[in-house]
ROVEX-577134 format. One record per residue (C-alpha): x, y, z; residue number from 1. Coordinates in Angstrom, 3 decimals, decimal comma, always signed. Layout:
<rs>
          x          y          z     k
          X          Y          Z   NUM
...
</rs>
This chain:
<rs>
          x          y          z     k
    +31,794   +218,147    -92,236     1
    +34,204   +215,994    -94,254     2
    +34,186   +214,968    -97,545     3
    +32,516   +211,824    -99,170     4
    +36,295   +211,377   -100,695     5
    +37,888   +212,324    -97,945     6
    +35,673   +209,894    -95,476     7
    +36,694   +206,849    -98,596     8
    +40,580   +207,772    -97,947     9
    +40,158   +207,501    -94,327    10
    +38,235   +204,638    -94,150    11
    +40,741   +202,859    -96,736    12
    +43,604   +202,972    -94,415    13
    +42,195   +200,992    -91,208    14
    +43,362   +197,605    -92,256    15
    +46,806   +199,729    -92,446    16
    +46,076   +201,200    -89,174    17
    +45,286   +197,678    -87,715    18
    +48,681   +196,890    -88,380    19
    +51,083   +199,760    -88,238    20
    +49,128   +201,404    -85,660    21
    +51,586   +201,348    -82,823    22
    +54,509   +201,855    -85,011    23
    +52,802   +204,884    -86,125    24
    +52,150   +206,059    -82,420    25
    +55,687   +204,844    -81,400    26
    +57,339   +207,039    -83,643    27
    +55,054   +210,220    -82,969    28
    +55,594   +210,652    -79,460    29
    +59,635   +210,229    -80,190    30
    +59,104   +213,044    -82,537    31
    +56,730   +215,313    -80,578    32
    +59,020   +214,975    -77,282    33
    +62,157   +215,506    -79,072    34
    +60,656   +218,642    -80,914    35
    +58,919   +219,678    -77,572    36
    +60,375   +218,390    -74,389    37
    +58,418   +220,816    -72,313    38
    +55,691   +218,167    -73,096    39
    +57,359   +215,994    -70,490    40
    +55,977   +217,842    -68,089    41
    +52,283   +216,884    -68,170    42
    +52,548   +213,314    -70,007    43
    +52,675   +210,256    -67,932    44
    +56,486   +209,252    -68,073    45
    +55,611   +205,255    -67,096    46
    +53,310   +204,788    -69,063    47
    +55,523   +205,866    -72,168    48
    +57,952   +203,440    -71,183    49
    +55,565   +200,794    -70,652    50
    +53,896   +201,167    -74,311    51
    +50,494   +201,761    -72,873    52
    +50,211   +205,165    -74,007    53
    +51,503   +204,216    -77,358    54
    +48,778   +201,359    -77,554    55
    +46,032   +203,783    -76,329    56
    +46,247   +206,389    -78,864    57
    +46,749   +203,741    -81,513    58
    +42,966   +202,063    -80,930    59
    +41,769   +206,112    -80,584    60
    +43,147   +206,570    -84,181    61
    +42,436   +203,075    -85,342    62
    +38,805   +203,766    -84,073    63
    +38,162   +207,300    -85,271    64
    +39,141   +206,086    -88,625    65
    +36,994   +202,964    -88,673    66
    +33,912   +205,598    -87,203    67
    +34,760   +208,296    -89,251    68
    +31,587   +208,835    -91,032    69
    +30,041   +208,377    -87,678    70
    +31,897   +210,401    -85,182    71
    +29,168   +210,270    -82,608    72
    +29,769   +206,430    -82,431    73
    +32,877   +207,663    -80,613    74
    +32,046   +210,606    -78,487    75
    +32,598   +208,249    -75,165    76
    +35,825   +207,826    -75,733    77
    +35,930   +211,648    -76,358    78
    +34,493   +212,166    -73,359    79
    +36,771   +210,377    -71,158    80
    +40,235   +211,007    -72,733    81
    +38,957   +214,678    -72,829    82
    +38,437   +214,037    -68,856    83
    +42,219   +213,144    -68,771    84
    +43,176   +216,276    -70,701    85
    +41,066   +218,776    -68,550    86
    +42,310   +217,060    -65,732    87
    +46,188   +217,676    -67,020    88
    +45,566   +221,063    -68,410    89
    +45,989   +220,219    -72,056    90
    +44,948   +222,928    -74,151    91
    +43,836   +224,270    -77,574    92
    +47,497   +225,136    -78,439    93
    +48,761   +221,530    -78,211    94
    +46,290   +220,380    -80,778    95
    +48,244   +221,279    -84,069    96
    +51,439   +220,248    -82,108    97
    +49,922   +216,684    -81,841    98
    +48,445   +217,230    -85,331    99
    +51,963   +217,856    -87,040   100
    +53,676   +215,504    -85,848   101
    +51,214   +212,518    -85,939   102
    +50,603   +213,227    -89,661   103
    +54,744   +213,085    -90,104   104
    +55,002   +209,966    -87,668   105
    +52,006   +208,473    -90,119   106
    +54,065   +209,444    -93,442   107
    +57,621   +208,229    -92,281   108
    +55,969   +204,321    -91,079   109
    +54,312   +203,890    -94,250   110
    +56,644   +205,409    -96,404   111
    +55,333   +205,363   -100,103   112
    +52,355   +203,884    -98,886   113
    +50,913   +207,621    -97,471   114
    +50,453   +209,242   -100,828   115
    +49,664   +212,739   -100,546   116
    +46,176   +211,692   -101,185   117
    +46,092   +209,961    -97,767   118
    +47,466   +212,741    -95,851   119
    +45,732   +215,638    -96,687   120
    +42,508   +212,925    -96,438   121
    +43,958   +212,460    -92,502   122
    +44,918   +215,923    -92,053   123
    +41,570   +217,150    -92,635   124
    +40,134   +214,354    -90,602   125
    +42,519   +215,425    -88,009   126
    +41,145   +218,806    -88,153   127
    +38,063   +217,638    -87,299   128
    +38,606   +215,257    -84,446   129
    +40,930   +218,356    -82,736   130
    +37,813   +220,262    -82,681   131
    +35,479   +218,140    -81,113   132
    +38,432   +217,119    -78,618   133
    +38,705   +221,226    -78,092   134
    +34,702   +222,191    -77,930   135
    +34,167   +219,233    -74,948   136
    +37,414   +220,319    -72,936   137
    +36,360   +223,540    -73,446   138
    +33,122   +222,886    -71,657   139
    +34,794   +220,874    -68,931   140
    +37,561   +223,769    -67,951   141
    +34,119   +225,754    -67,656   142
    +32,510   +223,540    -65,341   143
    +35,700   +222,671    -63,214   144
    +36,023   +226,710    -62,771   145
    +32,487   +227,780    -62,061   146
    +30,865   +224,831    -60,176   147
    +30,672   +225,920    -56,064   148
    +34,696   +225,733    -55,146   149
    +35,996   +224,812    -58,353   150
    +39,120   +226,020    -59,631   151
    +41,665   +226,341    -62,781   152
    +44,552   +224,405    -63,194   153
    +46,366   +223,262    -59,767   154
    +45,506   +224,269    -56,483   155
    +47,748   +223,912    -53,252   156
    +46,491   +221,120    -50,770   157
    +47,874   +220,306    -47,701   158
    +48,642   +216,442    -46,068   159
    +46,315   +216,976    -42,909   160
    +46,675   +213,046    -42,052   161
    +48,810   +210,557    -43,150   162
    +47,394   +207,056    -43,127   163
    +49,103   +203,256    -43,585   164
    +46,464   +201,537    -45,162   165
    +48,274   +198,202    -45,591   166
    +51,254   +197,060    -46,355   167
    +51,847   +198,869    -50,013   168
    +49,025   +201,320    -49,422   169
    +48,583   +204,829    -47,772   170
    +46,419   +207,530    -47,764   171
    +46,673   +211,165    -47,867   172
    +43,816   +213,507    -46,572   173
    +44,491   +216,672    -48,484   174
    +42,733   +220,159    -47,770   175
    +42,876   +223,377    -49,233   176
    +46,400   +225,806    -48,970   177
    +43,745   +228,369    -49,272   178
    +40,761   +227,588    -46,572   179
    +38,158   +228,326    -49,498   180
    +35,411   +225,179    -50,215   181
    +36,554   +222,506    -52,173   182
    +34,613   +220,985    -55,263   183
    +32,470   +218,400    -55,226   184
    +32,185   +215,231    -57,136   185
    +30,743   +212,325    -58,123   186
    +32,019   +209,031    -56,550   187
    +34,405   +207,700    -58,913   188
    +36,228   +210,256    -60,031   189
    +39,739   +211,062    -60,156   190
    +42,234   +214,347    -59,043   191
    +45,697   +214,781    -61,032   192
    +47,939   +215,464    -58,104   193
    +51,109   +217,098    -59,501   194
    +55,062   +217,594    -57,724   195
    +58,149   +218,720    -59,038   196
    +60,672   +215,712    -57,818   197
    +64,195   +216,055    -56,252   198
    +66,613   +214,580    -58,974   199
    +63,708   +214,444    -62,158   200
    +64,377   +216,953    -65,244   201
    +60,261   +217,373    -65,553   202
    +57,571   +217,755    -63,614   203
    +55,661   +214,829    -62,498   204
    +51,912   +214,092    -62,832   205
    +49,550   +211,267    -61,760   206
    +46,178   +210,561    -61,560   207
    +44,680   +209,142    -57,984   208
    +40,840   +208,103    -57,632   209
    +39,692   +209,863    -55,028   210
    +38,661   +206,946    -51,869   211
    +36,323   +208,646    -49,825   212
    +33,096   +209,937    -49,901   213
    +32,374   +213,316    -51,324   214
    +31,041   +216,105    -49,314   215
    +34,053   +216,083    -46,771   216
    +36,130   +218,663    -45,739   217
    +38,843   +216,911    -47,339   218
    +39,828   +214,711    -50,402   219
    +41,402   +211,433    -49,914   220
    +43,781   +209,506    -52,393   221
    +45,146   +206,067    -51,480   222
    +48,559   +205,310    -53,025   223
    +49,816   +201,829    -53,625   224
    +53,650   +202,020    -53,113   225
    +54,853   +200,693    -56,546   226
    +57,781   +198,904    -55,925   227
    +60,554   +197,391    -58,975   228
    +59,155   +193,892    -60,021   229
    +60,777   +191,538    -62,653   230
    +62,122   +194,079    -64,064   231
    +60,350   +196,671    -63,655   232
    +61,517   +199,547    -61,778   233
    +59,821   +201,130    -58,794   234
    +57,135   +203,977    -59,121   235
    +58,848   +207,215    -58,726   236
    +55,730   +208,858    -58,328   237
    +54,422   +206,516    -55,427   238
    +57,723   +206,243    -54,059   239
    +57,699   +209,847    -53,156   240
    +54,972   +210,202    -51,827   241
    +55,285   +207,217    -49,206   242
    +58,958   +208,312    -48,848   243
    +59,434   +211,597    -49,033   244
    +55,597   +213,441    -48,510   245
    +54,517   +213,875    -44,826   246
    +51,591   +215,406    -42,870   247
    +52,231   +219,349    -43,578   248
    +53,764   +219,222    -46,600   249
    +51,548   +220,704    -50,275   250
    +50,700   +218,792    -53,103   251
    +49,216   +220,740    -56,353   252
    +45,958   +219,026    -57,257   253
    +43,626   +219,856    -60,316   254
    +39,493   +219,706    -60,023   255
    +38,092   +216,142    -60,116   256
    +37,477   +214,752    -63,215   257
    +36,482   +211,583    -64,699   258
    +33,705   +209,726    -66,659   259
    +33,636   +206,252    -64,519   260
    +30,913   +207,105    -62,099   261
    +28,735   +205,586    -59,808   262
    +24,364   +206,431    -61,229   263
    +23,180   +207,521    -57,966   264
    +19,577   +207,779    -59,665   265
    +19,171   +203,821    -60,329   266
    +17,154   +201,601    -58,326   267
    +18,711   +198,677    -59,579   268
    +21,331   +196,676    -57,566   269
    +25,066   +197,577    -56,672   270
    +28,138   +194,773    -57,144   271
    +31,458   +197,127    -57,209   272
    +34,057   +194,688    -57,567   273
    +37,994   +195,349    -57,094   274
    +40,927   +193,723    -57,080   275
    +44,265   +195,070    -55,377   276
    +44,081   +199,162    -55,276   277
    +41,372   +199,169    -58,095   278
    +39,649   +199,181    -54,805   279
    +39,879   +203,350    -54,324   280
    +36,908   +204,335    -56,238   281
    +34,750   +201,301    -54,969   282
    +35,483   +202,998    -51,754   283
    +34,352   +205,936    -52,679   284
    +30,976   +204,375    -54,292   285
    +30,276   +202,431    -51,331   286
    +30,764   +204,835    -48,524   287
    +28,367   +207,226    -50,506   288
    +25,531   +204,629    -50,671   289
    +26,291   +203,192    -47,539   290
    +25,920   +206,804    -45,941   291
    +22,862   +207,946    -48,020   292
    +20,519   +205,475    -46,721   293
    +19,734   +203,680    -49,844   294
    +17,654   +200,475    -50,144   295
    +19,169   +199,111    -52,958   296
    +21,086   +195,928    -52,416   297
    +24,672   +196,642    -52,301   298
    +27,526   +194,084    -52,351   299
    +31,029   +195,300    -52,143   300
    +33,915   +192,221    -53,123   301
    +37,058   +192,744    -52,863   302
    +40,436   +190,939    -53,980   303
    +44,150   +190,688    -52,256   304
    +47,067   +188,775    -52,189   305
    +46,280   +188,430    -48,430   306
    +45,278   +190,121    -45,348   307
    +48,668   +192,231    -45,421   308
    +48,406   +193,776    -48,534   309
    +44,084   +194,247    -47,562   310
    +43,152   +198,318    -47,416   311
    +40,496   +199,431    -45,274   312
    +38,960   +196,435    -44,688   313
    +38,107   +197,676    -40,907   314
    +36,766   +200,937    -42,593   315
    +34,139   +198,261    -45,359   316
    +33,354   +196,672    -42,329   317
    +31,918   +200,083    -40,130   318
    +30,406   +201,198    -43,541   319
    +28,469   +197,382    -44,303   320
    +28,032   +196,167    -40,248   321
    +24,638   +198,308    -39,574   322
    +22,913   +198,132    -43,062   323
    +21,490   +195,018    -43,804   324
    +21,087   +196,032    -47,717   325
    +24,735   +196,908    -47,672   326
    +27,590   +193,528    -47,532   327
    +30,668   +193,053    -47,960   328
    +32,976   +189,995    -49,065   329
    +36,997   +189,287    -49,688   330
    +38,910   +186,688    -51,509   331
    +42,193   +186,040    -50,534   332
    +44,341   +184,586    -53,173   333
    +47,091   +183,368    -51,040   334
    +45,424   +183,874    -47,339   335
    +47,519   +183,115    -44,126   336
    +46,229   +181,399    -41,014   337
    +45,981   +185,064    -39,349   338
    +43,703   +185,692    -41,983   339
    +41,521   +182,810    -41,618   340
    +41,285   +183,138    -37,641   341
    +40,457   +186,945    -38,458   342
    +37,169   +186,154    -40,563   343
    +37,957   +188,564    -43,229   344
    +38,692   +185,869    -45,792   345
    +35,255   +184,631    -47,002   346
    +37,225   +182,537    -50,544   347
    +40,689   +180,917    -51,248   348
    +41,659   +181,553    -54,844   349
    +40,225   +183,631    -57,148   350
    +36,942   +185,131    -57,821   351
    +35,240   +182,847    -60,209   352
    +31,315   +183,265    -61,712   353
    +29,763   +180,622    -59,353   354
    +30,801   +182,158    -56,035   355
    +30,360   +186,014    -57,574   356
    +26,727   +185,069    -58,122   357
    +26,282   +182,621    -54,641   358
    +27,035   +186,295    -52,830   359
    +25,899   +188,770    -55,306   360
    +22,649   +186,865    -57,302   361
    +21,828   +190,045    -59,092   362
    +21,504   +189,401    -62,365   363
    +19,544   +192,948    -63,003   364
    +22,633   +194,873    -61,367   365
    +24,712   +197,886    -61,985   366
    +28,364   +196,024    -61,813   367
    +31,301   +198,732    -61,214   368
    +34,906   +196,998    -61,336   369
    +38,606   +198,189    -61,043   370
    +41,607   +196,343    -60,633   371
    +45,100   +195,563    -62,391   372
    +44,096   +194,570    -65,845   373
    +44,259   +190,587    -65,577   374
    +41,892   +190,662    -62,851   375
    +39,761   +192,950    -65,061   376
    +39,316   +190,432    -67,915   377
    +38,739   +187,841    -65,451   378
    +35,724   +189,730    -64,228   379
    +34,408   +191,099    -67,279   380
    +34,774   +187,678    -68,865   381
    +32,721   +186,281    -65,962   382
    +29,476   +189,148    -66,353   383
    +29,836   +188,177    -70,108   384
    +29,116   +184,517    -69,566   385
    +26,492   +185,366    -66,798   386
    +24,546   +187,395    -69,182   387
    +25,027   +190,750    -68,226   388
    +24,271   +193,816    -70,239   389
    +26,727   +195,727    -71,375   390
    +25,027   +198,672    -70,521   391
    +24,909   +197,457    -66,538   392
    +28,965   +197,013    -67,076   393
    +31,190   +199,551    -65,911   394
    +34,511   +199,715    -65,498   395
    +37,771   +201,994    -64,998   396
    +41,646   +201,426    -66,210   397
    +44,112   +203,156    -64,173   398
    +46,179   +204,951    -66,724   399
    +45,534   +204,553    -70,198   400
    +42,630   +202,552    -71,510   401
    +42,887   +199,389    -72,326   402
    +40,652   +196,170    -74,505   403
    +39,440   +193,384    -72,011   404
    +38,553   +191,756    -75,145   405
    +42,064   +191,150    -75,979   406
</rs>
């Protein structure tokens, strides 16, 4: 339990956090991966260049200090960055690593400003949040190890089938190395699949939503070739796997893990919405309730560029075409006239409220959406206006999370 005093310190400093707070993160992962390069092997090396992960930790510590007499208020966010850590295979030992130097990046931004005072306030604080960080993971690594073909850390899988999806997107179906049963999990969820690339100093590590119904003899992740764009440079990750991965060859996979999960124990309605590859784990959610039988009204939409760049839209089809409870519904943003002759364009444009609620008028349901992060606002801004709780709102950011609010 912390302090009265120490609670006043830490609550004193969020207007300071509000603005310094990226700084402050900035400067603590130069520190920690000069001091500890071996750390370059399990953190996301894109999104460090990209500032995401920098943003990301800077709202966790901006809100654990604004909660901090109130931790509970927090624990989801616990829970699903603790999902990310399981699923990496960070541990109890990294915690006064991260501790150290995020106290040091926190005293060399604010200079004078961190009085002694304020640091031991935040490195008891610290203390605090590490623990409850360390006592869910721990429970998680338990789970992922004992549950019927679970494992710890990576396994070896093998490419049984190599799929072109589209025109940026492929799947791998991955099985055991060993032959022993593979974990189960909850439509939704992700796997960290792990490789040690020709020419990169570190290992590599990426999270994939897994795209296919669970209970298979296989997992599937669909990979969106990331190529350079204004700028940016092209995905080394996805690059090797479209490139240089093949039917035969092993990837190293840890148990799936994740907190953005389709409630199979509702009765209300389904909408899972995506946009681009967000569309992975709505493929997952609706080939589940498309194959359990449900009754529940369940509307799958889908956007794309066009028809080229359009994933499984053959495989929505087999799963929606004998289920009158189950549809399915594109929007093409840029359509061509192969498109339009094929039928699978039912919009021009983008999604907007009034057609999302001409093909899905479910105000009472569960909404699930994924997508790049423009497209994300768009939608959440839309259920906002309609009326939607934010309780029946669910949604998933692929790689660090982000504020559709902003």
């Amino acid at each position: 339990m912390l302090s009265t005093e120490t609670i006043r310190i830490i609550k004193s400093t969020v207007p300071v956090l509000g603005t310094h707070g990226t700084a402050i993160t900035k400067r603590f992962y130069e520190r920690m991966f000069t001091s500890h390069p071996e750390l370059l092997n399990i953190f996301n090396h894109a999104n460090q260049k990209q500032g995401r992960q920098q943003t990301a930790l800077a709202n966790a510590v901006y809100a654990a200090a604004v909660h901090i007499d109130n931790l509970e208020a927090i624990l989801p966010a616990v829970v699903q960055i603790a999902h990310k850590h399981r699923s990496l295979g960070i541990k109890p030992g990294h915690y006064p690593i991260v501790g150290e130097n995020l106290l040091a990046a926190i005293k060399e931004v604010l200079g004078d400003a961190a009085t002694d005072e304020i640091i031991n306030a935040w490195t008891e604080a610290y203390g605090v949040i590490a623990e409850a960080f360390i006592g869910v993971e721990a429970q998680m690594y338990n789970e992922a190890v004992l549950q019927e073909g679970g494992w710890e850390g990576f396994r070896e899988f093998v490419v049984r089938r190599k799929v072109r999806e589209s025109d940026v997107i492929t799947s791998f179906y991955l099985e055991p190395k060993d032959g022993k049963p593979l974990a189960c999990f909850v439509p939704g969820q992700y796997v960290t699949v792990q490789a040690k690339i020709p020419g990169q100093t570190y290992t590599h590590n990426r999270q994939y939503s897994l795209s296919d119904a669970p209970e298979k003899p296989y997992y599937r992740i669909s990979v969106k070739r990331e190529d350079a764009l204004q700028g940016r440079p092209a995905g080394i990750f996805s690059t090797y796997l479209h490139e240089q991965i093949g039917e035969g060859d092993v990837l190293s996979l840890s148990a799936p893990a994740g907190d953005f999960t389709l409630d199979r124990s509702g009765n209300h309605p389904v909408v899972l919405i995506s946009g681009g590859v967000g569309l992975t784990p709505m493929m997952s959610m609706l080939a589940d309730l498309a194959q359990s039988g449900t009754d529940r009204p369940v509307t799958f939409l889908h956007a794309a560029l066009h028809g080229g760049v359009h994933a499984m839209k053959e495989q929505v089809k087999q799963l929606t075409e004998k289920r009158e409870n189950v549809q399915a519904f594109f929007c093409y943003e840029m359509p061509t006239e192969e498109d339009r002759a094929a039928g699978f364009c039912y919009k021009e444009g983008y999604m907007d409220l009034p057609w999302l609620q001409s093909v899905a008028p479910y105000p009472d349901a569960d909404f699930y959406f994924c997508g790049p992060v423009p497209f994300m606002k768009a939608v959440y801004q839309a259920l906002q206006e309609w009326g939607i709780p934010e309780d029946r709102v669910h949604y998933e950011f692929f790689g660090p999370a982000g504020n559709l609010n902003a």
